[in-house]
Structure formats: C-alpha cells, structure tokens
C-alpha positions in Angstrom: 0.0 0.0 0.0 1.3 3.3 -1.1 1.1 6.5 1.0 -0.1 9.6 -0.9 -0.2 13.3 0.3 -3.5 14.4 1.1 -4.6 16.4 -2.5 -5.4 19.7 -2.2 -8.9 21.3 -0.4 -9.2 17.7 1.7 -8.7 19.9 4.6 -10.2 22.7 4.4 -14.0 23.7 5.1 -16.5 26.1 3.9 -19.1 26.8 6.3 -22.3 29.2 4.4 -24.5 31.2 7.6 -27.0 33.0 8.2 -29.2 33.0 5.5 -31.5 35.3 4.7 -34.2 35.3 2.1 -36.4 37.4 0.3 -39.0 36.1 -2.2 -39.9 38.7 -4.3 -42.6 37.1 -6.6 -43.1 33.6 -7.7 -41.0 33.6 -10.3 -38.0 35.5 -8.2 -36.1 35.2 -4.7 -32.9 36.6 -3.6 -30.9 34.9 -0.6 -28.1 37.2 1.2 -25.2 34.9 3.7 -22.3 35.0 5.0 -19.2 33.0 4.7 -16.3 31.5 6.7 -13.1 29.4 5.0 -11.0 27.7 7.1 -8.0 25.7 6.4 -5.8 23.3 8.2 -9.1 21.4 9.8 -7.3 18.4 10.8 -5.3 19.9 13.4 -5.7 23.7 14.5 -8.4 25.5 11.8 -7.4 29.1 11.0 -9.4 31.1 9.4 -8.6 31.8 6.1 -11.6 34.4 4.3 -14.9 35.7 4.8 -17.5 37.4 2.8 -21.1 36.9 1.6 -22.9 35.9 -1.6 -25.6 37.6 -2.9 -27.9 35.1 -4.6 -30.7 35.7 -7.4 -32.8 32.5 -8.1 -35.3 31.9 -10.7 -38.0 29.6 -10.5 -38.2 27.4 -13.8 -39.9 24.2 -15.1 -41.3 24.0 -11.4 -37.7 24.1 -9.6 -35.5 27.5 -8.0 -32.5 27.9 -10.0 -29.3 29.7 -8.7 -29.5 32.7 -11.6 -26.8 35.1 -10.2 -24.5 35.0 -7.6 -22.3 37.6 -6.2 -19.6 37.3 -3.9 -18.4 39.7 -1.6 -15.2 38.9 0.4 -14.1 40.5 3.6 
C-alpha cells in the first residue's frame, strides 16, 4: 500500500450562515449569507476568508434555480 499526500482542499471547510431570504414574486427570490473558509481542519483550523454571496434564483420548469451569484469577500 502506497502513502499519498492528502490532495489539495481535503482539509479545508467552507461553512455558508446565516441565511436570509427574500421572495420577491413567484417567479424571483434573492438569498443574502455569509461566509467562513478555514483551512488546516485536521489539526488547529485558521481562518482563512470571509465574505457573503448575494444570490438571485429563478423559479423554472417547477424548480428554483441559482440565476446570479455575487460574492463579496471581507
């Protein structure tokens, strides 16, 4: 059995919060959160970038559909 170096992104996590929602019609929503990356997970997590995304979705063929997304770090 071979040992291989973990590739990259296994440890790291993105964690999405505090959601907030606003349907405009029934056709139209937009979704405001916030954002937390950390990396290193398997020993001591730092935190590596924050932000929020800004999310227009459309609803189509009877399913919401991410139209737009914006993202806003810091």
């Amino acid at each position: 059995m071979t040992s291989r170096a973990p590739s990259r992104g296994t440890r790291t996590r993105h964690v999405p919060d505090c959601i907030s929602i606003d349907i405009r019609s029934e056709t139209e929503a937009c979704a405001t959160s916030t954002w937390a990356f950390y990396t290193d997970t398997d020993s001591t997590p730092k935190l590596d970038g924050i932000g929020r995304y800004v999310d227009t979705f459309r609803f189509e063929s009877g399913r919401w559909k991410l139209a737009r997304r914006k993202i806003f770090r810091g």
